[in-house]
Every structure is written in structure tokens, then in C-alpha cells.
BALO-41910 format. One record per residue (C-alpha): z, y, x. Coordinates in pm, whole numbers, plus 50000, padded with zeros to 5 digits. Each point is the difference from the previous one (the first is absolute). Example, Ala and Ser with C-alpha at 12.3 -4.5 7.8 and 13.67 -1.06 7.14 Angstrom:
2
507804955051230;499345034450137;
This chain:
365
337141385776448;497405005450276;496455014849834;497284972849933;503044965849992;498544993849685;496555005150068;498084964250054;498604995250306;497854975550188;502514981250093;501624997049657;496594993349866;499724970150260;503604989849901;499385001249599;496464986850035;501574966150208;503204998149759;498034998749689;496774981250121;503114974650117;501734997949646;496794991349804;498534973150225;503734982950030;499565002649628;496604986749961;500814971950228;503394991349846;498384996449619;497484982050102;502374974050171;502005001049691;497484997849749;498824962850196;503934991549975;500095007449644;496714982949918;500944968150155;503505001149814;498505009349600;496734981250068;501074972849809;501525015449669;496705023850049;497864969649934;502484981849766;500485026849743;496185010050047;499865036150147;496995012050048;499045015650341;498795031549822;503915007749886;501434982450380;497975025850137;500255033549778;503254994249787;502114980350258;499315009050384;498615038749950;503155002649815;502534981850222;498295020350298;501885036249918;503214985949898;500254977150332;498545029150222;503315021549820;502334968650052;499465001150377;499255033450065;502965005750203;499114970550222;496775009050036;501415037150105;501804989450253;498114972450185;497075027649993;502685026450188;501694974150218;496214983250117;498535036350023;502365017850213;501164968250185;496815004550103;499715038250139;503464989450177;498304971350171;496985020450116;502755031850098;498325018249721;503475006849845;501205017250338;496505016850111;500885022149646;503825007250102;499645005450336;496765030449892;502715017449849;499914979849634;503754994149827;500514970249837;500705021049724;496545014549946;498904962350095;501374989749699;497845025249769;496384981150028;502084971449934;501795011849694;496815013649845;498434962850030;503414993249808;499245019449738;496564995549930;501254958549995;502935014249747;497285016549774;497784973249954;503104973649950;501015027049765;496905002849834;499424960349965;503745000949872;499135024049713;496744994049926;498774971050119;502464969749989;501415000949617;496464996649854;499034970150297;503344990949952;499734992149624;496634978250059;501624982850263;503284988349801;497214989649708;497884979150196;502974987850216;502044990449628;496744990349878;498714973250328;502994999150220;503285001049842;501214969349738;500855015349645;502995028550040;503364989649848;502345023049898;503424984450061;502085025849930;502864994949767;502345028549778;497365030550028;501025030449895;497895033249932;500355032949829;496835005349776;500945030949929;503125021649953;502714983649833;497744969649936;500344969950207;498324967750011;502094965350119;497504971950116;501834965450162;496874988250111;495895001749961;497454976650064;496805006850106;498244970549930;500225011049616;500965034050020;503224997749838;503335013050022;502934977949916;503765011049848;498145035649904;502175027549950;499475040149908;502875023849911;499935038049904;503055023350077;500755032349884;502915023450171;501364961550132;500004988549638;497894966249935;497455009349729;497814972149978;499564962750188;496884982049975;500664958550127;497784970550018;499114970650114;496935005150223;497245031649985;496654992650096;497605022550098;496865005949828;497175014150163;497605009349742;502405018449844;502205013050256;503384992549842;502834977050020;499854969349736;504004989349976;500904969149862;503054992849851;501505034349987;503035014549869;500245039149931;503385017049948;499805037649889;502865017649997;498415038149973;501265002949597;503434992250140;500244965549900;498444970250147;496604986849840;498844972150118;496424984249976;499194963250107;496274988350035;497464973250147;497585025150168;499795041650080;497685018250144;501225029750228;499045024650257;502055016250237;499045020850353;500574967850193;496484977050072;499624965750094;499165018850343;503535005350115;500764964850027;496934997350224;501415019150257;500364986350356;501205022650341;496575006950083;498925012749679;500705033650086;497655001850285;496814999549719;501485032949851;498435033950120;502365027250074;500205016649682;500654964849845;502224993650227;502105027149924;499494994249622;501414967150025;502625003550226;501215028249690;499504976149748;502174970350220;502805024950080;500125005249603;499804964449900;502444992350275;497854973650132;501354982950327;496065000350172;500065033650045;501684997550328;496784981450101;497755027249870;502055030550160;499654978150347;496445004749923;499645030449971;501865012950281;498174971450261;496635016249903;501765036250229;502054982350189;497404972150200;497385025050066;502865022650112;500794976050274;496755007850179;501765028950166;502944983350068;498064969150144;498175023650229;502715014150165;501364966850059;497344991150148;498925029250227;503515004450127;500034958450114;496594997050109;499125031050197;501944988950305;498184975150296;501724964549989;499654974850188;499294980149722;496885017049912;498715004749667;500704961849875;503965009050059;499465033049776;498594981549739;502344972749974;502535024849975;498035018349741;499234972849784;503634989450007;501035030349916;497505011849681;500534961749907;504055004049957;499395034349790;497924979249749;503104974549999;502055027149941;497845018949768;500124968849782;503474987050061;501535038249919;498404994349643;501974965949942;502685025049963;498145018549688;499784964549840;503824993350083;500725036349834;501955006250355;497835031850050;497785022349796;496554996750037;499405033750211;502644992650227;498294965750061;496795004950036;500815028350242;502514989050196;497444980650255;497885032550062;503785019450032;501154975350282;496894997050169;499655039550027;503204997150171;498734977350275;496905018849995;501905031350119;502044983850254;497034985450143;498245030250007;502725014050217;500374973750212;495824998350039;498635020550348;499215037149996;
């Protein structure tokens, strides 16, 4: 490595200065077109369910603004290099820095540092940021958007805890209560005790299960005792909470939540967790794609075309707009159980990488 390729120049100061100025007024610009969409599509359930503009304002749209700016990060990325360096190629910027004895290599580096200062703060938002705006978000949105969630899920299963398991058909959220109720404890594969009913309802106050009709078979002594009753009162490690739980649940959780919950799923052998290990690896993987995106970008861009800079950018919005397809269609795979979660969520940055380094190859020295 020659002495000083790392050290940032003027020119890579011009270069990171133009890149990042770029990136935050394509954001600025995009939101605010997006924010006038959205307004004009919720305006009416804003003023039928009576939201005030205090919590429009401060709980809704300085929420939604991190997690869209996240969402479309990698778009924004890309436009910014593709309409940047289009640019320098159209004014022979690009080959004024080649032909003074600049590789395309060390071209790369002022461009690659703007990457990573974008894959910080996407980073940072990711972590620290979006769960919290995230959770306000989902509440107002569940509170003045959404009708009333239905859980329509039938024959749930969960583990409460080791060798105690928990049979629900179905629940309904409209009373909170869980119909052909079922909890059995096993010891070394042996059925100790199953506790049946009717219906449990939850009861908030007291933060237990109220079971109605319920029969409970014990068969710890040996022999099978049996108790039949109208109502019983029980607690077990399971809330009302769980049956609560949509796909984008998980993105209110911080990262030590996260992690917490995604334990406690993997324990109760709860079928969502797919949706929150998805989660967890999109908050690396999107801001990761910065880099990727870049080099894209550079390598298809830095070149003179005839078609100028609006040819460039078709291309480049084509492009970043088929890795969000992807991004999202590689995930239907997750939900179909057809891939694990890592494999999915990574596999559009993996491909992508490939045609970033064949591009890079192909791009002019």
C-alpha cells in the first residue's frame, strides 16, 4: 500500500462532503413528499376517531420519520451515488482524477467512508432509535389507524416452561378469552398432571387466568385424581400478551429485549419467532447494504454515457428498487419455513455483492 492511500484529501473531502450533503437532502425531500401522501390517505380516520394534532405531530409522524428513513435507506444510498457521480462523469470529473494518476481503487475510498458514516447512523437509528419510535408508532397507528386486531389463529401451542405446555384452539380478543384451554405437566415423558376447560379468561387486575368449566386430572400419587369445577383461578408464565402478537411486534423491542424474547420463543416453541429472528438480523443487514449499494453504484455511474445522468439514474433506481423486491420477497421464504431466517434476510445483500464485484471489474481504471 502506497504511504498516505488512506489519508483524506481534498479531493475525498469534496467527494464525501457532495455524497453526504446528497443523501440528506434526497431524504429531506422524499419525507416530506411522503408525509403529504400519507396525510391525504389517514386524514379521514385522523378526524373520525378524533386524533389530536398534538399526537399526529409528536407520536405519529416524528416517529414514522426514522423507521421510513431506515426502510429506504438503501434507495436513498444509491440514487445519492448514481446522481452524484453521474454527475462528475458528465462534467469529465471522473476522468480528470484517473487520468492525474488516481486508481479507481483509491477512488473508491472517499466513497466508502461516506458509506460508512451512512451505515453508522442507519445503525445507530436501528439500535437506538427505531424500537422506542417504533413502539409509539404501532400505538397510535392500533390506536387511530388500524380497526380492532383479531387474532385468528387456531390450535396454538406453547411451552410455558420445561415440561409444561399449554394447548389453546383459539382466543378472542374482543373478550380476552381463550377457548378449548388446555395445560399439561410432564416429567421424564410421563404425564403428571392435565388441567382442561372450557374457556380461560384473562383478568387484568389480577393478572391470572379465570377457567371456566375445568377438569383437573393428577396423576403424581400414581393414580388418577380427578377434580371437576365451575370456576379456577390460575397463573402460569404465559400473559394475555402473547396472543397480541402480530409480525411487526418485534420491531418495538430494543436489542436486549429482543434477544430476551427471541430466548423465551425458542423455549416456548412459538412459531413467530421466525418473524422476530428476521428482525433482528435486518437491523445489520440493511445498513450493511450501504457499502454494497455504493459500489454498485460507483462502478455503473462513473463512466460518460450518452445518456447522461437521467440514463444512470433510471438504471439506478431500477436497480436499488429490485433489491427492496428481493429483500422482501427472500423473507416470504422465512414465513413458508423454506429457509432460515439468516439465510433470508441475507441472501439479497450476498447476491448483490456478487454483481457488485463483477461490476467493479468490468467498471474503467
Amino acid at each position: 500500500m502506497k504511504h498516505g492511500f488512506l489519508r483524506i484529501g481534498i479531493l475525498d473531502r469534496y467527494i464525501i462532503k457532495k455524497f453526504i450533503l446528497t443523501f440528506f437532502v434526497a431524504l429531506l425531500l422524499i419525507i416530506l413528499i411522503v408525509i403529504i401522501f400519507d396525510v391525504s390517505e389517514k386524514i379521514d380516520d385522523f378526524v373520525e376517531k378524533e386524533a389530536s394534532l398534538k399526537s399526529i405531530v409528536f407520536d405519529y409522524y416524528l416517529n414514522f420519520i426514522p423507521y421510513f428513513i431506515n426502510m429506504f435507506s438503501p434507495l436513498f444510498t444509491f440514487i445519492t451515488v448514481i446522481f452524484f457521480t453521474s454527475k462528475l462523469a458528465a462534467n469529465s470529473e471522473i476522468v480528470a482524477i484517473l487520468a492525474g494518476g488516481v486508481s479507481f481503487r483509491r477512488l473508491m475510498y472517499p466513497y466508502f467512508l461516506s458509506a460508512f458514516i451512512i451505515f453508522l447512523f442507519s445503525l445507530s437509528l436501528n439500535l437506538f432509535v427505531i424500537p422506542d419510535a417504533n413502539r409509539k408508532r404501532l400505538d397510535f397507528e392500533s390506536k387511530y389507524v388500524h380497526s380492532r386486531y383479531v387474532n385468528t389463529n387456531r390450535n396454538m401451542h406453547y411451552q410455558v416452561s420445561p415440561g409444561t405446555y399449554l394447548y389453546v384452539e383459539s382466543f378472542s380478543t374482543f373478550n380476552n378469552t381463550a377457548y378449548r384451554f388446555a395445560l399439561e405437566k410432564m416429567e421424564d415423558n410421563e404425564l403428571v398432571s392435565k388441567l382442561s376447560a372450557e374457556s380461560a379468561q384473562w383478568d387484568s387486575t389480577a393478572a391470572l387466568w379465570r377457567l371456566n368449566n375445568y377438569i383437573l386430572r393428577d396423576f403424581s400419587s400414581g393414580k388418577e385424581v380427578v377434580d371437576i369445577g365451575q370456576k379456577l383461578d390460575t397463573s402460569i408464565a404465559i400473559t394475555v400478551d402473547i396472543f397480541y402478537l402480530q409480525d411487526d411486534s418485534m420491531e418495538a423491542l430494543n436489542r436486549k429485549d429482543l434477544a430476551e424474547f427471541i430466548a423465551t420463543q425458542k423455549m416456548r416453541g412459538d412459531s413467530m419467532v421466525k418473524y422476530s429472528l428476521m428482525e433482528r438480523n435486518n437491523r445489520l443487514s440493511l445498513p450493511f447494504s450501504a457499502f454494497i449499494l455504493t459500489l454498485i453504484g460507483v462502478s455503473l455511474s462513473s463512466k460518460k454515457r450518452r445518456g447522461g445522468i437521467g440514463l444512470n439514474l433510471g438504471v439506478g433506481i431500477a436497480l436499488s428498487f429490485s433489491y427492496i423486491l428481493f429483500m422482501r420477497f427472500s423473507q416470504m421464504f422465512v414465513v413458508t419455513d423454506t429457509l432460515p431466517p439468516f439465510v433470508a434476510v441475507w441472501l439479497p445483500n450476498a447476491l448483490f455483492a456478487v454483481i457488485a464485484a463483477v461490476l467493479y471489474k468490468l467498471a474503467p481504471k
